[in-house]
C-alpha positions as a printed NumPy array, in Angstrom:
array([[ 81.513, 107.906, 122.758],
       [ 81.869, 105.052, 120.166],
       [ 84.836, 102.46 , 120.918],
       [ 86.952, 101.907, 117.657],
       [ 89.992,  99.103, 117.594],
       [ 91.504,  99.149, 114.29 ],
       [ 93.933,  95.868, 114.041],
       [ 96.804,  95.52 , 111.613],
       [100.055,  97.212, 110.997],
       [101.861,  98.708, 108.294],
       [100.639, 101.936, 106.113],
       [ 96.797, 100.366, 106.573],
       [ 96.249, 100.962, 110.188],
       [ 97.945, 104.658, 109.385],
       [ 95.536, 105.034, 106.774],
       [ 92.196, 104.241, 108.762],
       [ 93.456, 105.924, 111.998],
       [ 93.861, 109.514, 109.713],
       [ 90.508, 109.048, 108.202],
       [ 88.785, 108.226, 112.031],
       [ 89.897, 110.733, 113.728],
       [ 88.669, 113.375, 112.691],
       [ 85.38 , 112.083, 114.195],
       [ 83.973, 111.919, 117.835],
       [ 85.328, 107.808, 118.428],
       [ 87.343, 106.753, 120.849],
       [ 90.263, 104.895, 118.528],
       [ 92.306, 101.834, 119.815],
       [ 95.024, 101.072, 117.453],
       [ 96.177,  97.072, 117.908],
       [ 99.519,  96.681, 116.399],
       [101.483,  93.58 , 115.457],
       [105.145,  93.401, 116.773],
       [106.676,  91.197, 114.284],
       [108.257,  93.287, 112.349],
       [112.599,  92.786, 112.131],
       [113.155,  94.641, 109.321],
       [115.084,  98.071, 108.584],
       [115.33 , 100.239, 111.465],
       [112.863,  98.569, 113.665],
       [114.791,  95.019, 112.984],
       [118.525,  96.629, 113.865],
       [116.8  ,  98.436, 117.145],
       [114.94 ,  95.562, 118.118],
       [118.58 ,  92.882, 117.847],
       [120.876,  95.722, 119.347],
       [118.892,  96.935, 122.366],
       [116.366,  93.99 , 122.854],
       [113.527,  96.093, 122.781],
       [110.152,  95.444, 120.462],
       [109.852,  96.975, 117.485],
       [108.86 , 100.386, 117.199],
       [108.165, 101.107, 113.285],
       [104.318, 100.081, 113.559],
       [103.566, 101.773, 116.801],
       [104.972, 105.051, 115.465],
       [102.965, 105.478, 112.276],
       [ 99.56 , 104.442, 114.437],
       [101.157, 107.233, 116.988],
       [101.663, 109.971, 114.329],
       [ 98.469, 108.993, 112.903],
       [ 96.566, 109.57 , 115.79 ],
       [ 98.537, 112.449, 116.475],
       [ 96.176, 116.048, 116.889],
       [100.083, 118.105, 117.621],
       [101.865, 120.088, 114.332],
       [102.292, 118.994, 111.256],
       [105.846, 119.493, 111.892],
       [106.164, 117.445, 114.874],
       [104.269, 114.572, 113.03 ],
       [107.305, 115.247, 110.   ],
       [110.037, 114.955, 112.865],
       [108.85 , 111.307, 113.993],
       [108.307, 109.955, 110.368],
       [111.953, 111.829, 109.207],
       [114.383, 109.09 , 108.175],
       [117.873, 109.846, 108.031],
       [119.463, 109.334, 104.762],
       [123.492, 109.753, 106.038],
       [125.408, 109.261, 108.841],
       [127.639, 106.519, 110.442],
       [125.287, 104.58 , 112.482],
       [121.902, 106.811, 111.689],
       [121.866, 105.983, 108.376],
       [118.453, 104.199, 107.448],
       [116.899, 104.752, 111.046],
       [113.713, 106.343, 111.854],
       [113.856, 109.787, 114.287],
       [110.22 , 107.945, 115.747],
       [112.051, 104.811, 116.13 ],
       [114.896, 106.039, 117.832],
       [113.097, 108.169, 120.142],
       [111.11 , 104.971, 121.382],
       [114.058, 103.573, 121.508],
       [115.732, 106.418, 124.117],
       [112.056, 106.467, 126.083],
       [112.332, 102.689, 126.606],
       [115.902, 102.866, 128.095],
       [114.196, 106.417, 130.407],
       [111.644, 104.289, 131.537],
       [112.731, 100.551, 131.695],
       [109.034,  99.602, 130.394],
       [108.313,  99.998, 126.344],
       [104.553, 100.402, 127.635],
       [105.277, 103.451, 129.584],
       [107.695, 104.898, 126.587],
       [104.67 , 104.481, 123.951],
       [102.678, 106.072, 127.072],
       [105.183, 108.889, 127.347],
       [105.376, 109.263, 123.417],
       [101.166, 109.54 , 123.019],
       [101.028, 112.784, 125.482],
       [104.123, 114.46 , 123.611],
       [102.179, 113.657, 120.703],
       [ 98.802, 114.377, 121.8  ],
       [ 97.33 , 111.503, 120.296],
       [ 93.455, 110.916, 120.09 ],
       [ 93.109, 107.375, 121.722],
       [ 95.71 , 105.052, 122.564],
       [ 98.44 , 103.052, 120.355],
       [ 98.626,  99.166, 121.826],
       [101.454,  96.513, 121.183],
       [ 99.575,  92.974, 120.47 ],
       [102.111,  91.101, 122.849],
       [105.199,  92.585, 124.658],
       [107.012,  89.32 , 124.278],
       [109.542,  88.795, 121.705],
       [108.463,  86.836, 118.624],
       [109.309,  86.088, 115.81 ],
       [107.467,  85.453, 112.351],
       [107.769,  82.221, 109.967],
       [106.004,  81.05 , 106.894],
       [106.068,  77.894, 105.412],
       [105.971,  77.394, 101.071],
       [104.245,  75.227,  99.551],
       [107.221,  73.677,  98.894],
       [107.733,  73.407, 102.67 ],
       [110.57 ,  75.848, 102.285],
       [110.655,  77.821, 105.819],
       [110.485,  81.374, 105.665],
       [112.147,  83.237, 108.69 ],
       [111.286,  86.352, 109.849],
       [108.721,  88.875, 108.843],
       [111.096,  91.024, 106.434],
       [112.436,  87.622, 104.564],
       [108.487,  87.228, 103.995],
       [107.9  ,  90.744, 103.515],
       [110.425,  91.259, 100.574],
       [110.972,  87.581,  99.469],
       [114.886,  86.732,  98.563],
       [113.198,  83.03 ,  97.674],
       [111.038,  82.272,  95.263],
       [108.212,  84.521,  95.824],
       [106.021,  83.239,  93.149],
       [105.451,  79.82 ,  96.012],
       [102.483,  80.508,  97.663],
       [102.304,  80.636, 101.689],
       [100.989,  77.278, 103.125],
       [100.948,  78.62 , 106.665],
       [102.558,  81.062, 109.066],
       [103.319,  80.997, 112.343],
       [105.266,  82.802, 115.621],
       [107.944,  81.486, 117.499],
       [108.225,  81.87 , 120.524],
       [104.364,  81.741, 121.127],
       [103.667,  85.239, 122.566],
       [101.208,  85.769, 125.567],
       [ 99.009,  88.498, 124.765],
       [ 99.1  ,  91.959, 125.831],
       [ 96.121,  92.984, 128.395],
       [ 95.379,  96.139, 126.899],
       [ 94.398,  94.64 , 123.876],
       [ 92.43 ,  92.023, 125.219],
       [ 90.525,  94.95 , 126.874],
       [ 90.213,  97.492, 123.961],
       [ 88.606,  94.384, 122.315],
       [ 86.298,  93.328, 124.972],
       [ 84.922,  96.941, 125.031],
       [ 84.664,  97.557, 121.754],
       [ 81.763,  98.995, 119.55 ],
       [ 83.461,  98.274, 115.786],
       [ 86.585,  96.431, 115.185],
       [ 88.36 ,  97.192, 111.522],
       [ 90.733,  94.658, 110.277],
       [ 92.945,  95.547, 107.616],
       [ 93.815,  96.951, 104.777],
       [ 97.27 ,  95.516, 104.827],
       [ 99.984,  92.983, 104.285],
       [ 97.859,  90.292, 104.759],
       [100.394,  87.488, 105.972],
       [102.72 ,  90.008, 107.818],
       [100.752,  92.777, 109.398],
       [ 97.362,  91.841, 109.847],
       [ 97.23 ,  87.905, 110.723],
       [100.326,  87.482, 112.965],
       [ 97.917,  89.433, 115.606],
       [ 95.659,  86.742, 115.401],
       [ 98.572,  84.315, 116.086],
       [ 99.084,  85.529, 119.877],
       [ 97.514,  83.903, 122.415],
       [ 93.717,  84.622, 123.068],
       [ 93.854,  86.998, 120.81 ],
       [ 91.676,  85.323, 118.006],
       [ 89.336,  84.342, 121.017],
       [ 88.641,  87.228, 122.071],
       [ 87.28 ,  88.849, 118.991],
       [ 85.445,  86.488, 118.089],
       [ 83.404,  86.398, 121.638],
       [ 83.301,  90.279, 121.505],
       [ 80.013,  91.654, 121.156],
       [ 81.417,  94.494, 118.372],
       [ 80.701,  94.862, 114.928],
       [ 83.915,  93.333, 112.725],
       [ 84.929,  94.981, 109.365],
       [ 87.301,  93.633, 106.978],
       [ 88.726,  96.246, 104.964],
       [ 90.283,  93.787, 101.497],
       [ 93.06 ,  95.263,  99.748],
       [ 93.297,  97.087,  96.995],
       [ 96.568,  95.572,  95.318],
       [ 98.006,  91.954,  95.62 ],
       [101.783,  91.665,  96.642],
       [104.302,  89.561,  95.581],
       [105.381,  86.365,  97.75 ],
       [102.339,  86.975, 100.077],
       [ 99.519,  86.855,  98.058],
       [100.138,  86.133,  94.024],
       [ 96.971,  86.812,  91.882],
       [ 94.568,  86.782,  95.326],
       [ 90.983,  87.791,  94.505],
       [ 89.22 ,  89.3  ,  97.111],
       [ 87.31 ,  86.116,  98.172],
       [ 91.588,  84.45 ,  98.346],
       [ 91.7  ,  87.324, 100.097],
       [ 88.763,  86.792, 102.987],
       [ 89.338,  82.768, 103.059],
       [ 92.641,  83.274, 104.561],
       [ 91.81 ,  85.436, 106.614],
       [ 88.56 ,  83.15 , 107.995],
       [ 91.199,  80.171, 108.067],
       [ 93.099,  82.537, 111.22 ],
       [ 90.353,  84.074, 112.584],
       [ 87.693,  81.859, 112.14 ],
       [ 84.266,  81.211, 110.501],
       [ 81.407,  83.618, 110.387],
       [ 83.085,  86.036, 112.605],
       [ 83.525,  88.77 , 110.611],
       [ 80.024,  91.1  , 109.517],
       [ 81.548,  93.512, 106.664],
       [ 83.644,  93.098, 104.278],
       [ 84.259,  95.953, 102.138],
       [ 85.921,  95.742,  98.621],
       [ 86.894,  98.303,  96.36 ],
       [ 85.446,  98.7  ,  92.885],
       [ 86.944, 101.675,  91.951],
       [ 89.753, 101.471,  89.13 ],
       [ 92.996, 103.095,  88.819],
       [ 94.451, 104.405,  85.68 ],
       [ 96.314, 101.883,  83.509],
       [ 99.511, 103.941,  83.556],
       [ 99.729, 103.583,  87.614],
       [ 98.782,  99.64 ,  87.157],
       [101.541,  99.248,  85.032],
       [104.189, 100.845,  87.395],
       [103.016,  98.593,  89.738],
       [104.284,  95.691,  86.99 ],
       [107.238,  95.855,  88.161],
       [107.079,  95.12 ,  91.734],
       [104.591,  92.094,  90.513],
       [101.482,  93.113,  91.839],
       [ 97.895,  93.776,  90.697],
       [ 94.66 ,  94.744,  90.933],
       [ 92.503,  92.187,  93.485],
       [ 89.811,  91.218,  91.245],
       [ 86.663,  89.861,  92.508],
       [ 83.28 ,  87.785,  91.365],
       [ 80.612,  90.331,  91.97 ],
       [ 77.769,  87.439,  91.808],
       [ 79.615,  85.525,  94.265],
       [ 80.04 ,  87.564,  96.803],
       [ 76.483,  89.2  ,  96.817],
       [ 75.246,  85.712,  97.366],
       [ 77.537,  85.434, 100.874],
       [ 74.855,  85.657, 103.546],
       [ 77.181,  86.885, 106.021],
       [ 79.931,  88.515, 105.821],
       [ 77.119,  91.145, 104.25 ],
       [ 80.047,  92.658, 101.25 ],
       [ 80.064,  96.352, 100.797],
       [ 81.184,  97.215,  97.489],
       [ 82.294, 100.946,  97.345],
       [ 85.22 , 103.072,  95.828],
       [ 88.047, 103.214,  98.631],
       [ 90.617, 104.176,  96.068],
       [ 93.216, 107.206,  96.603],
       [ 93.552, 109.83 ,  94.045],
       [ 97.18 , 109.844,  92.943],
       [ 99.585, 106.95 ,  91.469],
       [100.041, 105.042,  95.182],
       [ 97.591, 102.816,  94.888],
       [ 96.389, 102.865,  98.352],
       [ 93.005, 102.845, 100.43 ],
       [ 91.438, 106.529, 100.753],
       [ 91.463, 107.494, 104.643],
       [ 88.344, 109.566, 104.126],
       [ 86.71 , 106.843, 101.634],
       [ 87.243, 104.448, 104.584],
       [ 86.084, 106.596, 107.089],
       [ 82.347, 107.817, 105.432],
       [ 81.609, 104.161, 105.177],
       [ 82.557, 103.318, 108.831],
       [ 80.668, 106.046, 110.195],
       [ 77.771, 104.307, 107.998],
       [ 78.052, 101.401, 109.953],
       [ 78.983, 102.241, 113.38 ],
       [ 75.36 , 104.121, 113.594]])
């Protein structure tokens, strides 16, 4: 059986894991733990513990249990002195962690109540913590500040950066070392997908595995991360954390949406990640796959089956 290790965070890693898993791979879901926003930020300063937000959408997402089951992890209560805002996933993390004195064994623990297809792995288990730096070498702390700027987020990002430096977690050096195909991406480029390559060893390691390495670009460009980034923005900052010529695809979306969903997205400042067609068919390596990953619908978001027809193309 194929080894898959999908990297990232967020809705992306959700997205790709749905799409996978309905096929015979074995599927490794590497997850960033910077988040400190929301419910997974109030968890992680009241009980110490890492946060759980990530690790539950790559657990319901691999999750092969009811529908209903996968509802009651993702339900988010909307009232309620103290519950208000939190996650039912999140909390129940939360409670395993405090069972079993080891957040490994409570993400163990939550995958066989689940019945998850493959395994759900925190980058680090240390605590960390997420920091950008403007161009205007204005410091940016913590990964929601970044996430949903309350500065200037028209600055663009001149670096980012964890603090503490986080040792890495062995798991994920050893889903990565065994791995056939590693996807990186879609997501929140500065906040879910490169903060895993900040960890320790971490960026080594995939670049001295022997796997094929996929970049899925985004579809839409976010505001105070990255402003008006075309797709090659888009793969230069990623190369600048990960490193040259390690990634082999890079697959951009051509499809368009309707203009009526492009303007809703107006308002939250983002758009549509352009790209020079010429330029990147001349790129010798990464080889660029241009192919229509687009969702039907007005969330302007990657198509899990999309994404997984054209990974299924590559892994044979």
């Amino acid at each position: 059986m194929k080894k898959i290790v999908v990297i990232g965070g967020g809705t992306g890693v959700f997205t790709v894991l749905t799409g996978l898993k309905k096929h015979s791979f074995y599927l490794s879901a590497i997850v960033t733990m910077a988040d400190d926003g929301g419910s997974s930020g109030v968890l992680r300063e009241e009980f110490g513990i890492l946060p759980p937000g990530d690790l539950r959408r790559a657990l319901v997402a691999l999750s092969s249990e009811s529908h209903i089951l996968s509802n009651l992890f993702n339900y988010r209560f909307e009232n309620g002195v103290g519950l208000k805002g939190h996650n039912f996933g999140n909390l129940f993390l939360t409670a395993l962690e405090r069972i079993t004195g080891d957040f490994s064994q409570a993400i163990e623990e939550a995958a066989k109540i689940l019945g998850i297809k493959g395994k759900v792995i925190p980058v680090t288990l240390d605590y960390t913590r997420l920091f950008a730096r403007l161009e205007n070498d204005f410091l940016v702390v913590g990964e929601s500040n970044i996430d949903v700027p309350k500065h200037d987020g028209s600055l663009f990002i001149r670096e980012v950066f964890l603090n503490p430096k986080p040792k890495p977690n062995k798991e994920a050096l050893e889903a990565i070392k065994e791995a056939d195909l590693i996807i990186i991406g879609p997501g929140d480029l500065y906040t879910s997908i490169i903060p895993n390559f900040l960890v320790k060893r971490i960026k080594e390691a995939i670049q001295k595995s022997k796997a094929k390495k996929v970049y899925i670009c985004n579809i839409m460009t976010k505001y105070g991360e990255t402003n008006s980034f075309t797709a090659e923005d888009f793969f230069a900052t990623l190369e600048r954390y990960l490193g040259k010529d390690v990634i082999d695809y890079f697959l951009v979306n051509i499809e368009k949406p309707k203009s009526l969903y492009l303007n809703q997205y107006k308002k939250e400042k983002a758009e549509l990640v352009k790209y020079d067609r010429k330029v990147l068919s001349s790129w010798k390596k990464p080889k660029v796959i241009f192919t229509r990953l687009l969702r039907k619908g007005s969330l302007l978001r990657h198509d899990p089956e999309k994404i997984s027809k054209v990974i299924c193309q590559l892994i044979d």
